[in-house]
N, C-alpha and C positions, 0 to 999 in steps of 0.2 A: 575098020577104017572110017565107016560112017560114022560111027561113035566119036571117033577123036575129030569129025571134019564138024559135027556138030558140036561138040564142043568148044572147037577152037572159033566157030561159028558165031558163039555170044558175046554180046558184047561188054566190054574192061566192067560196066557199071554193076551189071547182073553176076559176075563172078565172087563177088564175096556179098556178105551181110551189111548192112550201111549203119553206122556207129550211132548211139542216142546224142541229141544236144547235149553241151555241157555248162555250157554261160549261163543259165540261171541257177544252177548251183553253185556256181564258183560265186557266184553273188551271193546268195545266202550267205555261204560260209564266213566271206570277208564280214560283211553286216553283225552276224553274231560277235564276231572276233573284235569289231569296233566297239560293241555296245557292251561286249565284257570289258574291254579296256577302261571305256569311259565310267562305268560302275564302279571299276575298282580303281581308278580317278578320284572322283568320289568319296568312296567308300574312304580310298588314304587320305583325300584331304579334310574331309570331316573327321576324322580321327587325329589331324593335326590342330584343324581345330579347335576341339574339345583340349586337346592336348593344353593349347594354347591359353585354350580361355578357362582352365578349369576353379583358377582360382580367382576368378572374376564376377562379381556379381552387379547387375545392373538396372534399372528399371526404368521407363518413362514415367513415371504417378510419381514428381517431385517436382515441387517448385522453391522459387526463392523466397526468404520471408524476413523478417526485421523488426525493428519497437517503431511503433506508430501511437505517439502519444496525442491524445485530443485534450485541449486547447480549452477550456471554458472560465468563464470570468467568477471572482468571489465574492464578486457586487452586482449588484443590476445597476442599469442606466441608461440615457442613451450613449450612443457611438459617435464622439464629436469627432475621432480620427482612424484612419484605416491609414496603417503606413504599411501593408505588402500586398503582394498580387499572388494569381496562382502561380502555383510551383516554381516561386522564387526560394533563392536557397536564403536561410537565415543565421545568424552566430548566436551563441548564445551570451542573451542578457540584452540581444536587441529589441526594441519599441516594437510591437507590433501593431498593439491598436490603444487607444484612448476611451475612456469612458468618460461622461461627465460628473465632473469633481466637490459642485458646489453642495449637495446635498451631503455629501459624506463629510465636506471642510466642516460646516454647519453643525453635524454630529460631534465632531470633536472639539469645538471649540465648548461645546454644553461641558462633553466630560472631561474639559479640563477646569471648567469651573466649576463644576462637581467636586472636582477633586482638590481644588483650593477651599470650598466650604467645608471638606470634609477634616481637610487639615486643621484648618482653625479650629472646628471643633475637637479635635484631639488638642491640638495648645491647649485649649480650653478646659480639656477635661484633664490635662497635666498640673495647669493651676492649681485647680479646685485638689487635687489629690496632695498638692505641697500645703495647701490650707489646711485639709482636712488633717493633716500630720498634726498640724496644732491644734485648732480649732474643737476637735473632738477630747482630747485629753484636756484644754482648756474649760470647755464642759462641766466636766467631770467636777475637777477641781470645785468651779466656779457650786455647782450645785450640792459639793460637800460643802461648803465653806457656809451657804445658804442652809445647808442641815444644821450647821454647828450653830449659827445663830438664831435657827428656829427655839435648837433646844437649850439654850440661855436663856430667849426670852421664854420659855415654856418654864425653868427650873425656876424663873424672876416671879412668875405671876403663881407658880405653886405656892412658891414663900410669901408672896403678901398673902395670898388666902388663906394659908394657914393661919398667918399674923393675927387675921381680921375674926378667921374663927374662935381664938386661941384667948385675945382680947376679953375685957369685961363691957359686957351688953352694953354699960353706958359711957363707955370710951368708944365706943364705935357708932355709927349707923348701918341700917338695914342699908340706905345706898351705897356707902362703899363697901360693905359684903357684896353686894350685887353688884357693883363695878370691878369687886376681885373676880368672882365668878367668871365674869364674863371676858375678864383677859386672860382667864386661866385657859377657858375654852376657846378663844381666840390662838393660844400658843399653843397648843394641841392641834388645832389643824393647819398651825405656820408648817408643821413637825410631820404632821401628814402628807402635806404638799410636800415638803423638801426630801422627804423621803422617797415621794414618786419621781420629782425631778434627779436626783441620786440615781435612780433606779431608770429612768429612761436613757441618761449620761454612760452609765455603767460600759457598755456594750461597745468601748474607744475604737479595738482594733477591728470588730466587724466594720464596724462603718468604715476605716480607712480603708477596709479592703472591698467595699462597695466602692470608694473611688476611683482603687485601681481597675476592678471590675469596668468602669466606664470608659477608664482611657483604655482596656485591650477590646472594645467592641468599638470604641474611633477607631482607635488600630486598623481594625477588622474593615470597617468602610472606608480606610484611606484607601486601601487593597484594592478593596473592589472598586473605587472611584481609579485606581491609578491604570487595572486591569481594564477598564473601561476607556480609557483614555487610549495606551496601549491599541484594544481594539480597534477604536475609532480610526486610529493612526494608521493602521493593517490598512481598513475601509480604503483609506483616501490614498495611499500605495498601490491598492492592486485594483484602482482605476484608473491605471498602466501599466498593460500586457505585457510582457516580456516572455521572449523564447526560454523554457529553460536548459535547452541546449542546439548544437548545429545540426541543421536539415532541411528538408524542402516541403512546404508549404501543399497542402493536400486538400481537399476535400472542404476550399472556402465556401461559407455558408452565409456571409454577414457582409453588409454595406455600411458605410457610413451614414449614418443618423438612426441606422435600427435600435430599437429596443431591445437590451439583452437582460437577461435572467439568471441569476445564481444559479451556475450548473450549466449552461445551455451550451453545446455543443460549438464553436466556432469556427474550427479549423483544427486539422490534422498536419503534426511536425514529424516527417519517417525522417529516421537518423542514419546518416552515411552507413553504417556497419548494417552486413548485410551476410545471410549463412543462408542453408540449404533442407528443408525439411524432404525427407524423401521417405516415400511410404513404400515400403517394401513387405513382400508376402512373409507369412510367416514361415514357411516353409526356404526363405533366405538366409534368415537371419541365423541360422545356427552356428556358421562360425565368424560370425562377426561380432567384432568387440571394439568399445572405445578406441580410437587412438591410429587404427589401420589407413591406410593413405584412401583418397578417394580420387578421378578424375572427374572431371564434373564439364558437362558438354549446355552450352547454352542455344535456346533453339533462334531466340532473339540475336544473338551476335555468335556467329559458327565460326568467326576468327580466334574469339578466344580461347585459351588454352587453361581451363582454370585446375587447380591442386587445392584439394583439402582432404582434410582427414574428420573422422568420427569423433563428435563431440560426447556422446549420451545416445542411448536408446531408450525411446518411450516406457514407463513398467505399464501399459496397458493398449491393448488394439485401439486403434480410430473409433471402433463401434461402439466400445466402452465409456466413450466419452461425449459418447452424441446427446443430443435431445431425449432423443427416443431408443435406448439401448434394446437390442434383441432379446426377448424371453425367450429361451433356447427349453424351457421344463414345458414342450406343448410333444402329442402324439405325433405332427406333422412337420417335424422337425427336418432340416434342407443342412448341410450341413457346405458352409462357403466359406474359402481361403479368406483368413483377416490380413487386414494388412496392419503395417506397427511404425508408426512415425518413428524415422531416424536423422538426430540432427548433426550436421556436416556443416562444418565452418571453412571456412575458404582462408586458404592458408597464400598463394601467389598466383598471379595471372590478372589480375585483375587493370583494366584500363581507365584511368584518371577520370579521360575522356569520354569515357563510356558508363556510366555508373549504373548499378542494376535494382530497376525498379522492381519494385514487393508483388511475388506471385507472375512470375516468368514463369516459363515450362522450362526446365531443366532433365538431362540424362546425367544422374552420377552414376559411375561406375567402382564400387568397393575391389581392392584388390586385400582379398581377406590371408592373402598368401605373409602380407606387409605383417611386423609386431603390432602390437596391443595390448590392452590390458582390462583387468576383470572390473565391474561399474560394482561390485559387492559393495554396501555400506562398511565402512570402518569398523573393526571391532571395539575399541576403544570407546570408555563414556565421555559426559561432558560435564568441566568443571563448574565451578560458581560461577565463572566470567561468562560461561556460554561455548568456550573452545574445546574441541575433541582434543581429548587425552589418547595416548595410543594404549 
């Protein structure tokens, strides 16, 4: 009885065991249970992803790029006019600048009187070739005919000396033997001479053909007098500039009244038409080909929405092309991802308004999933004109 008086004696709290906490494991548990979820969160939407983007390929290391033709004069002089400003737009065939003209007018007016002397003298030497037609066979003639009379009187004065030898001593005199004699030998050297003159005459068509010889060397200097002329003419033309096509005015370097110099640099014309050069890893490029669509993200204007596709892929890395190419045949050799220019022309999006200056930073994105086609050279040779045969 005292057993059960003490027992019933104790109090509710002492009668059982008192249970462990349990609220900081139930936190755990939950904790774990969020962080596995949110992993495999995760884990599914980067697997979508990839999913998503696998046929995507992108890179920041691209800019915009385009013809930028400079501008230099093919005369020197000074600069009597500047008619554009900076990055004023231009058409093409408009005035840009003026050189002074008076030196160059002054050149041409020489070779065009050059080139009147030179004519005359070909008149001149047409003449003389219509003379020489006759003139030389006229010769000829004239100095046979001078032979045939030498040797008459040569046959004339034979015959009286024989006469005179032939004669009795005292029907003649010693002076008219010796006045035979000496016309005999007189007509022997008429005979002589006339047969050099014959013989210098002889030679009719060489000599015509030395006159023609002289009119194709006039010929020849009207040419060059007229090529000069011509020249000249260039000269005093392209001492006024002209655009040779539409663009905007870059990189002016010149005032009016400066001194410029065949060759010299003046200014820069970038032409509206504008593509995409994008250097892309090598390790990109494997399935991309000509032709595949591009998006292309401008960091200058994020409103537009630009589309183009793959024009060409460079045949050689950026590095290949540099100043100073890599010699890769060293013991110390680092071996570093190239990158490979790929050009991207821009097919729509583009804003009137907004035109895109050379060497923006651009994002294209290749969707290499799009068709394409192989940049293989043609099998086919080339004919005489220069066109692939297939």
């Amino acid at each position: 009885m005292a057993d059960d008086h003490s027992e019933q004696s104790l109090p509710p709290s002492s009668a059982q065991e008192p249970s462990p906490p349990r609220g900081p494991a139930k936190k755990s548990s939950r904790g774990k249970v969020i962080l596995s979820g949110v992993i495999g969160c995760l884990v599914v939407a980067g697997g979508l992803y990839w999913f998503m983007t696998r046929n995507e390929v992108e890179t920041d290391d691209a800019f915009t790029a385009g013809r930028s033709v400079t501008i230099a004069p093919h005369v020197e002089g000074y600069v009597t006019e500047l008619l554009v400003n900076d990055n004023q737009f231009v058409r093409k065939g408009q005035i840009l600048a003026r050189i002074d003209p008076r030196d160059w007018v002054a050149q041409k007016d020489r070779a065009a009187a050059q080139l009147a002397n030179a004519q005359a003298a070909a008149q001149a030497s047409d003449m003389m070739h219509r003379v020489a037609l006759l003139e030389f066979p006229g010769r000829l003639l004239q100095a046979q005919g001078q032979l045939a009379d030498a040797r008459a009187q040569l046959f004339k004065a034979q015959t009286d000396f024989r006469r005179q030898r032939g004669v009795e001593r005292a029907a003649t005199s010693q002076q008219d033997i010796d006045y035979a004699k000496a016309a005999l030998e007189a007509a022997q050297a008429r005979v002589m001479a006339a047969e050099g003159t014959v013989q210098m005459a002889q030679p009719v068509q060489p000599n015509i053909e030395n006159a023609a010889v002289q009119i194709s060397q006039q010929e020849a200097q009207v040419k060059a007098a007229q090529a000069s002329l011509v020249s000249a003419a260039l000269n005093v033309e392209w001492t006024v500039i002209r655009a040779p096509h539409d663009g905007w005015i870059s990189q002016r370097n010149v005032e009016q009244g400066n001194y410029v110099r065949q060759g010299q640099s003046l200014f820069a014309i970038v032409e509206p038409e504008v593509w995409v050069v994008a250097n892309y890893k090598e390790t990109q490029i494997t399935r991309m080909r000509p032709g595949q669509k591009v998006d292309i993200h401008v960091d200058a204007y994020p409103s537009l929405k630009l589309h183009g596709h793959i024009d060409s892929l460079q045949k050689g890395t950026g590095a290949t092309f540099s100043a100073f190419p890599p010699e890769n045949a060293t013991g110390n050799y680092v071996k570093i991802v190239q990158r490979v220019p790929v050009k991207i022309l821009i097919d729509d999006g583009l804003d009137p308004d907004q035109p895109l200056a050379l060497g923006l930073s651009v994002e294209p994105t290749v969707h290499v999933d799009t068709q394409g086609h192989s940049d293989a050279p043609p099998r086919g040779g080339v004919d005489n004109s220069g066109q692939v045969t297939p």
